[in-house]
C-alpha positions as MATLAB code, in Angstrom:
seq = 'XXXXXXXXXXXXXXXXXXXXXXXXXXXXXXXXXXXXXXXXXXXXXXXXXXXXXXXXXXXXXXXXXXXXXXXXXXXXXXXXXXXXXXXXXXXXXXXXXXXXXXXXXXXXXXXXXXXXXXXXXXXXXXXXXXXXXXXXXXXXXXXXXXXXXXXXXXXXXXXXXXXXXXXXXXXXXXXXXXXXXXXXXXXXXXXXXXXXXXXXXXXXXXXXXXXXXXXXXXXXXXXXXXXXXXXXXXXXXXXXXXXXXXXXXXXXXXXXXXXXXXXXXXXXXXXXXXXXXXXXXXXX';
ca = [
      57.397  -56.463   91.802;
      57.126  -58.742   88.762;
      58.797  -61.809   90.845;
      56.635  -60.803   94.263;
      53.610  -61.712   92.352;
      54.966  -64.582   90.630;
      55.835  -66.052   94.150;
      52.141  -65.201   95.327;
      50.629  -66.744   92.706;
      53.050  -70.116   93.632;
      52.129  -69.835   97.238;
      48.435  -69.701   96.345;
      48.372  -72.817   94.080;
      50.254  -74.569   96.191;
      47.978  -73.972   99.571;
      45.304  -75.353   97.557;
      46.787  -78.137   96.055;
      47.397  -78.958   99.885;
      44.040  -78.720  101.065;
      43.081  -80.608   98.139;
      45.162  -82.970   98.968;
      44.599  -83.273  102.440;
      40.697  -83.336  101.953;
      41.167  -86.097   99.100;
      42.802  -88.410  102.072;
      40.772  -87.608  104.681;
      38.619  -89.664  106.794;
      36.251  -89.991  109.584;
      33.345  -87.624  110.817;
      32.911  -85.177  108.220;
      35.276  -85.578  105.657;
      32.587  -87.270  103.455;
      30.343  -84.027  103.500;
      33.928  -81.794  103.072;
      34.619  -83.709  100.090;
      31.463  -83.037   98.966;
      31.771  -79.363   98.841;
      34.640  -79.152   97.532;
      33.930  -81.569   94.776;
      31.507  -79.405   94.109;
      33.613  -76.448   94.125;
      35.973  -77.798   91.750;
      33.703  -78.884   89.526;
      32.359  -75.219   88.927;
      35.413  -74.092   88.407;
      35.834  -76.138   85.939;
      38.567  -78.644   87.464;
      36.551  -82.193   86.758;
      39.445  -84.531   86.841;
      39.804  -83.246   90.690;
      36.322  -83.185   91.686;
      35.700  -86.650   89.582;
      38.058  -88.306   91.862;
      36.460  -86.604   94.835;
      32.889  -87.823   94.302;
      34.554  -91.479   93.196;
      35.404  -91.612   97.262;
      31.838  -90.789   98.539;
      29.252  -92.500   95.880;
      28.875  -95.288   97.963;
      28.635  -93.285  101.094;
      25.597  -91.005   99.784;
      23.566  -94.086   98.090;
      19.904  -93.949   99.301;
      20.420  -90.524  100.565;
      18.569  -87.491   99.349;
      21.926  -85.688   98.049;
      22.729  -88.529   96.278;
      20.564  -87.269   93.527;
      22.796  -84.203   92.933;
      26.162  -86.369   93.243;
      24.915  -88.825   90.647;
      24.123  -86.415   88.074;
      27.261  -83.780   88.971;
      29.487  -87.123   88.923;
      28.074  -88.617   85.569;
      29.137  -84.939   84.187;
      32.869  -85.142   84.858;
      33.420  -88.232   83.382;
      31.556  -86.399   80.430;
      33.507  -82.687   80.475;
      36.780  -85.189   80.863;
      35.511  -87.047   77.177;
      35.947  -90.254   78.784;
      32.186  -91.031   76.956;
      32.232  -95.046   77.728;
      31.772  -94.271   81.331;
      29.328  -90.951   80.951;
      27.144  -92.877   78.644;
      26.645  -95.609   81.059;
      26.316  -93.166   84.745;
      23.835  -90.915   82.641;
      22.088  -93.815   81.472;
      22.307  -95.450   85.122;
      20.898  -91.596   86.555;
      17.788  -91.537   84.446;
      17.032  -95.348   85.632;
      17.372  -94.422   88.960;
      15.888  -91.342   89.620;
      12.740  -91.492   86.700;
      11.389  -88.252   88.355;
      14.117  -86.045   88.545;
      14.048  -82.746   86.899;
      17.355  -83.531   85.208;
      16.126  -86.984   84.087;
      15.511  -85.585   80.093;
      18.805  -83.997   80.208;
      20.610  -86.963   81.226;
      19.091  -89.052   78.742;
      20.340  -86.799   76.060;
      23.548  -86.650   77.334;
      23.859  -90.548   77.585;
      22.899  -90.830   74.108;
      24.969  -88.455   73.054;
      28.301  -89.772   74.727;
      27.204  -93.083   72.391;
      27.123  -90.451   69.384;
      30.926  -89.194   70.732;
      31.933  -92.603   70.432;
      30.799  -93.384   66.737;
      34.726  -93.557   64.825;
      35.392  -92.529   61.351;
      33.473  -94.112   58.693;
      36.257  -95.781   57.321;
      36.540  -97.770   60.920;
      33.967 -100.672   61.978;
      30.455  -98.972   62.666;
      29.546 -100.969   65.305;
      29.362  -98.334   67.919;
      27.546  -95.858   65.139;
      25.012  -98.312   64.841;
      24.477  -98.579   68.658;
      24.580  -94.885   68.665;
      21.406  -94.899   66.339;
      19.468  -96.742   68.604;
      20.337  -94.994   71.434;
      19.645  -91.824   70.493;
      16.448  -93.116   68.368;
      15.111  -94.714   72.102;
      15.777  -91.110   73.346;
      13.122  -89.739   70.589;
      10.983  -92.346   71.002;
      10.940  -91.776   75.081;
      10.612  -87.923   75.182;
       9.205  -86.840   71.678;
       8.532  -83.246   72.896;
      12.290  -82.804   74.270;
      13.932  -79.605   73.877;
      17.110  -81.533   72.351;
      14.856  -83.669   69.910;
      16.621  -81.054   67.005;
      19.999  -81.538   68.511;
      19.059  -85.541   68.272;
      17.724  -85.621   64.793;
      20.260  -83.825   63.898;
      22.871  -86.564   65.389;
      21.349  -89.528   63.788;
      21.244  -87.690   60.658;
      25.350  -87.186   61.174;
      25.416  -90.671   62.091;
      23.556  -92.715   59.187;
      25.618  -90.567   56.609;
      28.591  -92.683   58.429;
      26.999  -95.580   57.264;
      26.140  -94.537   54.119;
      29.703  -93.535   53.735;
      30.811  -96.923   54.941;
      28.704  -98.945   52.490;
      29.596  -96.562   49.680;
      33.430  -97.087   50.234;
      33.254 -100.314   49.830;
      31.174 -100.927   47.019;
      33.893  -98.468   45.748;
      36.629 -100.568   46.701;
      35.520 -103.773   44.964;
      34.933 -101.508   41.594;
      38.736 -100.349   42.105;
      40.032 -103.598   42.754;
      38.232 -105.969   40.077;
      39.801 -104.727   36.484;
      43.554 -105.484   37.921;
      43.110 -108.481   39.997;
      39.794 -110.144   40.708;
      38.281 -109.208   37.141;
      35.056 -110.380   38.972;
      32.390 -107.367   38.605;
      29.071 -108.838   40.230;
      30.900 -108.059   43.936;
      30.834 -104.496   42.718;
      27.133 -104.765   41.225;
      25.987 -106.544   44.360;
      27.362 -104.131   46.662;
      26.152 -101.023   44.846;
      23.098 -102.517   44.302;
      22.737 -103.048   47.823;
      23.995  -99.927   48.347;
      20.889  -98.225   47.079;
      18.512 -100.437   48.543;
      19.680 -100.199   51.635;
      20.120  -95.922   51.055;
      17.122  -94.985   49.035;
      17.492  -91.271   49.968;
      21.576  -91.178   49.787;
      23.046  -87.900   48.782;
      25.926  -90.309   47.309;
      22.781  -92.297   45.071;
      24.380  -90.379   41.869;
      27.748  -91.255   42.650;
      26.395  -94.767   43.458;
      24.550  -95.679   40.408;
      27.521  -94.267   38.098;
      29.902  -96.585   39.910;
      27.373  -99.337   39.365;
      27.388  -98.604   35.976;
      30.367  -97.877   35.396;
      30.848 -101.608   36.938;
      28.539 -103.375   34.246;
      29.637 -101.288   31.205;
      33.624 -103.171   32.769;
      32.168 -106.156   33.246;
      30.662 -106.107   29.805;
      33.546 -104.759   27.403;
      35.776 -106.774   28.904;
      34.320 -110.453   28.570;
      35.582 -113.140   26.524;
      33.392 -114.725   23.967;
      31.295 -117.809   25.506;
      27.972 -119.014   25.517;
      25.599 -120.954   28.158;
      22.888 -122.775   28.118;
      20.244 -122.060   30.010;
      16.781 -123.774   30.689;
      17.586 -125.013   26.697;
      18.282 -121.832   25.342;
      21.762 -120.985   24.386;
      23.041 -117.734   25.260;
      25.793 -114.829   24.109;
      26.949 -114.162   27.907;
      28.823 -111.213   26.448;
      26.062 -109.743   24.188;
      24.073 -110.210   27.309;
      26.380 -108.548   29.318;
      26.578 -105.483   26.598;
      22.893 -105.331   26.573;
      22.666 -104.903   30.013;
      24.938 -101.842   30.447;
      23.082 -100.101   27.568;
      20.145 -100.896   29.641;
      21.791  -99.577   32.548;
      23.107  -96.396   30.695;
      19.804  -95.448   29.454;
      18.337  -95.733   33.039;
      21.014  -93.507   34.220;
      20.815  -90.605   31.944;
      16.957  -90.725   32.576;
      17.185  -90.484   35.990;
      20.178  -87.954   36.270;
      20.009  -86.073   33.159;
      22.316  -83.227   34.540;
      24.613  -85.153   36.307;
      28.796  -84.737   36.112;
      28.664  -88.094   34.571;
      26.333  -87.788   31.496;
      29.216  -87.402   29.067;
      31.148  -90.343   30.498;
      28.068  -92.341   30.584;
      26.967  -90.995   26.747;
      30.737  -92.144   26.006;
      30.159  -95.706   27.117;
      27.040  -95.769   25.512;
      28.460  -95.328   22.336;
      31.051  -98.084   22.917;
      28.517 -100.510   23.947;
      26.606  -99.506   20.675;
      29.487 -100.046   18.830;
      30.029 -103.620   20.809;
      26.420 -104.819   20.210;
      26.812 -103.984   16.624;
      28.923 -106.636   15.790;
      26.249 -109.282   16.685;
      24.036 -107.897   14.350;
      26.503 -108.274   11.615;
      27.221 -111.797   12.885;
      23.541 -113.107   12.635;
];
């Protein structure tokens, strides 16, 4: 009984992987309209590779015509259920352009921007294609302000700046990391963190950011040599400077995040720098 129904089930799938088959290469009067239906058979039940390369055959044949409405939007969706999102982003896109008073125009927007969002890589990747995903989806806002996706959209830029954030973080990071064993240059670090929080204002990571920075200086500081410049006349201890500026810098930080995981690391380098500045007191 077991192996009757197995065979069924065979015969079945293969019949209509025939008259797929055979509608797929069919031509003349009516096979544009049968291809069609099916299409759109296949794409309810959920089979969009199938259907996409159905509809693929007739776009041409249905442009100007009042179905091609439906065909546009249904064939825009299958490249989107197959997660090809270069092409879905561009026939959404395309759909909303050319039919501005369609019922599904709002939807398709979304969806374009959307496949933009699906494209956005990793933050440790070039952000390129997060950036363009921010304006996309920001041009969706700005077009239908009272959508019923505008949360959903918010929501997705939201996602998608924190890339960026992320981004910029990591490498102000990765200058910090590298500069004590091989560049020994600290402003790279400074300047990039510094950046950092200009650029970031709001940045759940503007803790984490303004340690590194620190921690950067307080480097930067302890470990120069002994020299002095002259500027505009005036000669200067670039070290005690340096020193000076990290106690600044510590200060600020315990001010500003009095309960943060780094106070006692901060308090610690504080001390050193104290310490440090010290001997210039004795010197004078």
């Amino acid at each position: 009984m077991k192996k009757f129904f197995y065979i069924l089930v065979a015969l079945v799938v293969f019949s209509s992987c025939s008259e797929y088959q055979k509608v797929l290469k069919a031509s003349g009067e009516g096979a544009t309209a049968e291809k069609f239906k099916m299409g759109e058979a296949l794409y309810n039940e959920g089979k969009y590779a199938k259907a996409n390369r159905l509809f693929a055959q007739i776009v041409p044949e249905y442009r100007g015509k009042p179905q091609a409405e439906k065909l546009m939007y249904l064939y825009a969706m299958t490249f989107y259920k197959m997660k090809d999102y270069y092409i879905s982003s561009y026939r959404f896109e395309q759909f909303a352009t050319a039919y501005p008073k369609s019922e599904k125009r709002e939807e398709a927007s979304f969806l374009s921007a959307q496949s933009y969002y699906m494209l956005s890589p990793v933050y440790t990747k070039d952000q390129t294609e997060t950036t363009e995903a921010i304006e996309k989806i920001q041009e969706f806002i700005n077009r239908f302000p009272e959508s019923e996706y505008l949360p959903e959209a918010n929501k997705l830029v939201k996602e998608l700046e924190f890339k960026l954030e992320q981004k910029a973080f990591a490498i102000a990071k990765q200058y910090s990391l590298i500069a004590p064993g091989f560049t020994h240059d600290f402003n790279a670090a400074i300047k990039s963190f510094d950046n950092f929080l200009y650029d970031f204002p709001g940045s759940s990571l503007r803790e984490d950011a303004n340690f590194y920075r620190l921690d950067a200086i307080y480097q930067q500081a302890v470990n120069s040599v002994e020299y002095n410049r002259s500027i505009e006349g005036e000669v200067v201890h670039i070290r005690k400077q340096r020193l000076e500026n990290a106690k600044e810098a510590s200060e600020s930080f315990v001010k500003s995040f009095a309960n943060s995981k780094y106070v006692e690391q901060v308090k610690e380098m504080a001390k050193v720098v104290d310490q440090e500045l010290k001997k210039y007191s004795t010197k004078s």
